[in-house]
C-alpha positions in Angstrom: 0.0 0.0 0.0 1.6 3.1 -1.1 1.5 6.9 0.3 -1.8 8.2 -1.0 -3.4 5.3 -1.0 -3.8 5.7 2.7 -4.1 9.6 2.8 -7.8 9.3 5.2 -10.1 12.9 4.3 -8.8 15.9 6.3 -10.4 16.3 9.4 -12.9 19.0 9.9 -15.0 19.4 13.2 -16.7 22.4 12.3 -19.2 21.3 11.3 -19.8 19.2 14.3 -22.8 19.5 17.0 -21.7 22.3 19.4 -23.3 23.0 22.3 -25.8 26.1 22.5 -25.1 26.7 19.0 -27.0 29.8 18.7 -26.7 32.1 15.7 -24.3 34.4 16.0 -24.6 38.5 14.6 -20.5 38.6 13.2 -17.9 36.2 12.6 -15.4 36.5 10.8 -11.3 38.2 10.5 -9.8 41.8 11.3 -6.6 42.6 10.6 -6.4 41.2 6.5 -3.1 43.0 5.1 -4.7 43.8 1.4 -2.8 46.1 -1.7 -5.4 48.2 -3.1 -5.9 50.3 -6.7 -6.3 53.9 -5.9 -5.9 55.8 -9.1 -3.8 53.4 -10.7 -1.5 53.3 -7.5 -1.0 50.6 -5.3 -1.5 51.3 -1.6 -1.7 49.0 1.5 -4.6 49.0 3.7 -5.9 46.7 6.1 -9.8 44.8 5.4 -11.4 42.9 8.1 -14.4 40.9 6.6 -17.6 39.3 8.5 -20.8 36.8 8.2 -23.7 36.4 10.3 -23.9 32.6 11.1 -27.7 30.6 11.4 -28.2 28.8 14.5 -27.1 25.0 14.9 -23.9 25.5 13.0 -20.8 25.6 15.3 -18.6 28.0 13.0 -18.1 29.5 9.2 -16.1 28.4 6.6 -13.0 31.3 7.4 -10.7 30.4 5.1 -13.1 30.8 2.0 -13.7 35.0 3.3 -10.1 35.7 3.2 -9.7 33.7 -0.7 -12.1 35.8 -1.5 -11.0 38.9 -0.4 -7.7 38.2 -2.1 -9.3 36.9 -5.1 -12.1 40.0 -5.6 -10.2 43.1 -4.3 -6.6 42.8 -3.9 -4.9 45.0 -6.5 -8.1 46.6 -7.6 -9.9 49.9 -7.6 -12.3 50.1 -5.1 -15.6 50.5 -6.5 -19.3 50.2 -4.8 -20.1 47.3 -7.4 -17.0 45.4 -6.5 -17.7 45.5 -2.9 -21.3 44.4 -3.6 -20.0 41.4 -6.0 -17.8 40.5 -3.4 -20.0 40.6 -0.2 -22.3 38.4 -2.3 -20.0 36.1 -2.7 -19.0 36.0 0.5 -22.6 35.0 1.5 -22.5 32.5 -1.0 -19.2 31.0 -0.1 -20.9 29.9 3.2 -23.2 27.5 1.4 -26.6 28.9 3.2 -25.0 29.2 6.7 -25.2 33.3 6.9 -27.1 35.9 5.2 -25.2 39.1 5.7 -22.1 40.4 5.0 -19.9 43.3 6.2 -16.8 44.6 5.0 -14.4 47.3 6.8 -11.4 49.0 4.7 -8.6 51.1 6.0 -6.3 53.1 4.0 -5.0 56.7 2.8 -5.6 58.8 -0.4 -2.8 60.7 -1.7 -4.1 64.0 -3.4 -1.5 66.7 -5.1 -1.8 69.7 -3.2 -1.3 73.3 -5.0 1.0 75.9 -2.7 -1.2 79.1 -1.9 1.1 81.5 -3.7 4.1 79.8 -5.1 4.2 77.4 -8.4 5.3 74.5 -5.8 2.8 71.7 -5.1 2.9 68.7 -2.7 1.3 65.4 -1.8 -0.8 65.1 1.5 -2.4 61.5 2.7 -6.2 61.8 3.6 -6.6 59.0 6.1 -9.9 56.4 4.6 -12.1 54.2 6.1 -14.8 52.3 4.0 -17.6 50.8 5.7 -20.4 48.5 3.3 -23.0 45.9 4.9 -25.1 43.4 2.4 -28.4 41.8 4.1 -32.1 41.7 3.8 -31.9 45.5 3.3 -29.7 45.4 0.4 -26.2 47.1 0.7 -25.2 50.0 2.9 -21.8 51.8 2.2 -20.1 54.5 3.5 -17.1 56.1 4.0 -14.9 58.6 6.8 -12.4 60.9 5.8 -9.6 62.8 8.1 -9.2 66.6 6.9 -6.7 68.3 8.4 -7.0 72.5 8.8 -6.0 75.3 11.0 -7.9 77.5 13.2 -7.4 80.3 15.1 -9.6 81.0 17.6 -11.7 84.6 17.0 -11.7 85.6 20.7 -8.3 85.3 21.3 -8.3 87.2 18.4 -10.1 89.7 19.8 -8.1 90.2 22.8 -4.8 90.4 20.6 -6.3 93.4 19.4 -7.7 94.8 21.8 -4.0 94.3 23.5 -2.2 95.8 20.3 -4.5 99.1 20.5 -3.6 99.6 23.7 0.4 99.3 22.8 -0.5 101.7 19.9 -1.7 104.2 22.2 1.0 104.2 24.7 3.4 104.8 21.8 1.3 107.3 20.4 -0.5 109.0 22.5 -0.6 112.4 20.0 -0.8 110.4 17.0 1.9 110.0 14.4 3.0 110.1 11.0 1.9 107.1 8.5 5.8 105.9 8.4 5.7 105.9 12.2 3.2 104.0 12.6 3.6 101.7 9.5 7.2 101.5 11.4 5.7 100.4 14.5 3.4 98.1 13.4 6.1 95.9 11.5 8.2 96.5 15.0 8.0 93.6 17.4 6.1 96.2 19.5 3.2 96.2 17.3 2.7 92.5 17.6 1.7 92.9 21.5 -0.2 89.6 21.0 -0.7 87.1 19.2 -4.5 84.8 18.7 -4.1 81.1 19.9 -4.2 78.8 16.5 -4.1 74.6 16.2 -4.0 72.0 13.7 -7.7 70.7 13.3 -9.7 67.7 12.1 -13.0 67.0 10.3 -13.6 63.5 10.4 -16.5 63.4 7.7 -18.8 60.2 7.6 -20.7 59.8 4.3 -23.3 57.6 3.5 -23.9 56.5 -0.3 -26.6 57.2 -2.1 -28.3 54.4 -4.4 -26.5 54.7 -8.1 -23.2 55.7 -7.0 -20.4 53.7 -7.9 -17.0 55.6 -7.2 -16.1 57.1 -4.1 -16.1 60.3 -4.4 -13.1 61.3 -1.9 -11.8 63.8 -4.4 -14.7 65.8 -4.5 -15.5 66.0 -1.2 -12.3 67.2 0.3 -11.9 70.2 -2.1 -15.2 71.5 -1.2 -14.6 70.7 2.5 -11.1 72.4 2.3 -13.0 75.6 0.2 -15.1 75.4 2.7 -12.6 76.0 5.8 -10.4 78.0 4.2 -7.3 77.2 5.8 -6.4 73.4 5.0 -2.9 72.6 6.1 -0.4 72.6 3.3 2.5 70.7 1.7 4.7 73.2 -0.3 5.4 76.3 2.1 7.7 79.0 0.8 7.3 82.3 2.5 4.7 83.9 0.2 2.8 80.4 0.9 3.0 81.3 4.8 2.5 85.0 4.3 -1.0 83.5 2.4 -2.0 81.1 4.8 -1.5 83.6 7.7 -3.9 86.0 5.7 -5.9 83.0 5.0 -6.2 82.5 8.8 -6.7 85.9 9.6 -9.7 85.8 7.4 -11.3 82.5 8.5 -11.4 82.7 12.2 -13.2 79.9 14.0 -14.7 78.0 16.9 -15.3 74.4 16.6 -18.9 75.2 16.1 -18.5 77.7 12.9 -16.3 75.0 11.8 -18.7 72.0 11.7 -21.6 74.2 10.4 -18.9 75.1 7.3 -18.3 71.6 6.8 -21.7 70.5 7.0 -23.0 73.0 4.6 -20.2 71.6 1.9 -20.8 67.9 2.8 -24.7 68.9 2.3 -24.4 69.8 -1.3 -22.8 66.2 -2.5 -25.1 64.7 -4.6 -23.9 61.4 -3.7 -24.3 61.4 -0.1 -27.5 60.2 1.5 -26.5 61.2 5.1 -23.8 62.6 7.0 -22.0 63.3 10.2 -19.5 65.5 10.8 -17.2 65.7 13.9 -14.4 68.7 14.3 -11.9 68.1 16.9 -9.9 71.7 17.5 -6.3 69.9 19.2 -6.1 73.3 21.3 -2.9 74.7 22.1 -4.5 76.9 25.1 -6.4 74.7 26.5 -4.8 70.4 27.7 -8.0 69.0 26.5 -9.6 69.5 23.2 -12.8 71.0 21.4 -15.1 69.5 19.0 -18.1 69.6 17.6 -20.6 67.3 15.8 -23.3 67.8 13.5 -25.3 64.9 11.1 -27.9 65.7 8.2 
């Protein structure tokens, strides 16, 4: 008797009788290191992939969701009707043991950023997460994007000026030429004080409408960064700072005009069936932070 002819089946307990084998809502992996298509570049991101499991069965078959996975997305542009074709198959795989689906994607958009006032340009990474769920309800997908801006508070602001117009009366207390005081304003005695200012974050949740097919990430962070006004930037020579300063200057902003600015852009996507926005200000006055949050 050779070798194979006494290989016995591969053992396989489970689909054994387990004990209080009720259904279960999620099974499945986290974790899944997956290359993704993102305008004809490759970048890594992580997937973790779920079914729901019928009560009396004692567990899924795992190994099929993660041949799948490789099999349907790696190396591919992420598209709703890919997700949906693989979720299906997904279900499928499990050979009428689930009936749901759910599949969770992290990774980062790169997007060439123009310089405010210079011909330079850069790249900055817009932090991903894609959420889709295929059930009795059909398929839910959305996605969250991290947008990084400045803001400088407007009543700290305030007080700077109210601080640097009482300097400028000290120092001229019977008034003064025009080069005086254009002297003493570019003097460090004309900057008295200065408004408290911190790197921001929208973290924008979007829900798909039915009939969309690409995400539209693009889209959605130019009209978020219009919206703010001061993204943070890639590129910075000084006429870029001397612009973003001004840009500041003219967007001052609590956490609360923030989100209502984001909001109203996020609003006008004709892709997006609901959102919620949260703005986090990382403030450099204050240890803890201040954030806002606003759906529609």
């Amino acid at each position: 008797m050779n070798l194979e002819s006494r290989k016995s089946p591969l053992a396989d307990v489970a689909h054994e009788t387990a004990a209080h084998a009720r259904g279960l809502d999620w099974v499945g992996m986290e974790g899944i290191a997956l290359p993704l298509r993102r305008d004809g570049v490759v970048v890594p991101a992580i997937a973790d992939v779920f079914v729901d499991l019928v009560a009396g069965t004692r567990g899924i078959h795992m190994s099929r969701l993660y041949l799948h996975l490789q099999e349907s997305l790696a190396n591919g542009d992420i598209s709703v009707s890919r997700i949906r074709a693989f979720l299906q198959d997904c279900i499928d795989s499990q050979q009428g043991l689930s009936t749901a689906a759910r599949l969770r994607l992290r990774f980062s958009d790169l997007l060439e950023r123009p310089a405010l006032a210079s011909a330079n340009s850069g790249w900055r990474d817009y932090p991903l997460e894609v959420e889709a769920q295929l059930g009795r309800d059909g398929l839910q997908i959305a996605f969250t994007v991290d947008i990084q801006y400045s803001s400088t508070c407007p009543a700290s602001a305030a007080l700077s000026r109210q601080v640097i117009s009482e300097h400028f009366l000290r120092a001229f207390p019977d008034g003064g030429s025009a080069a005086e005081i254009a002297a003493w304003l570019v003097s460090p005695a004309g900057m008295a004080a200065t408004p408290h200012a911190q790197r921001s974050i929208a973290r924008v949740r979007v829900e798909l409408a039915d009939g969309v097919d690409a995400l539209p990430v693009a889209v959605l962070v130019d009209g978020i960064e219009r919206a703010l006004g001061t993204p943070v930037q890639t590129a910075v020579k000084r006429e870029d700072e001397r612009a973003f300063a001004e840009a500041n200057a003219a967007n001052l902003m609590f956490c609360e005009d923030a989100a209502r600015r984001v909001a109203a852009a996020v609003s006008t996507l004709d892709a997006c069936r609901h959102y919620r926005v949260q703005v986090s200000h990382l403030e450099s006055l204050h240890a803890h932070d201040a954030v806002a949050v606003v759906s529609g």
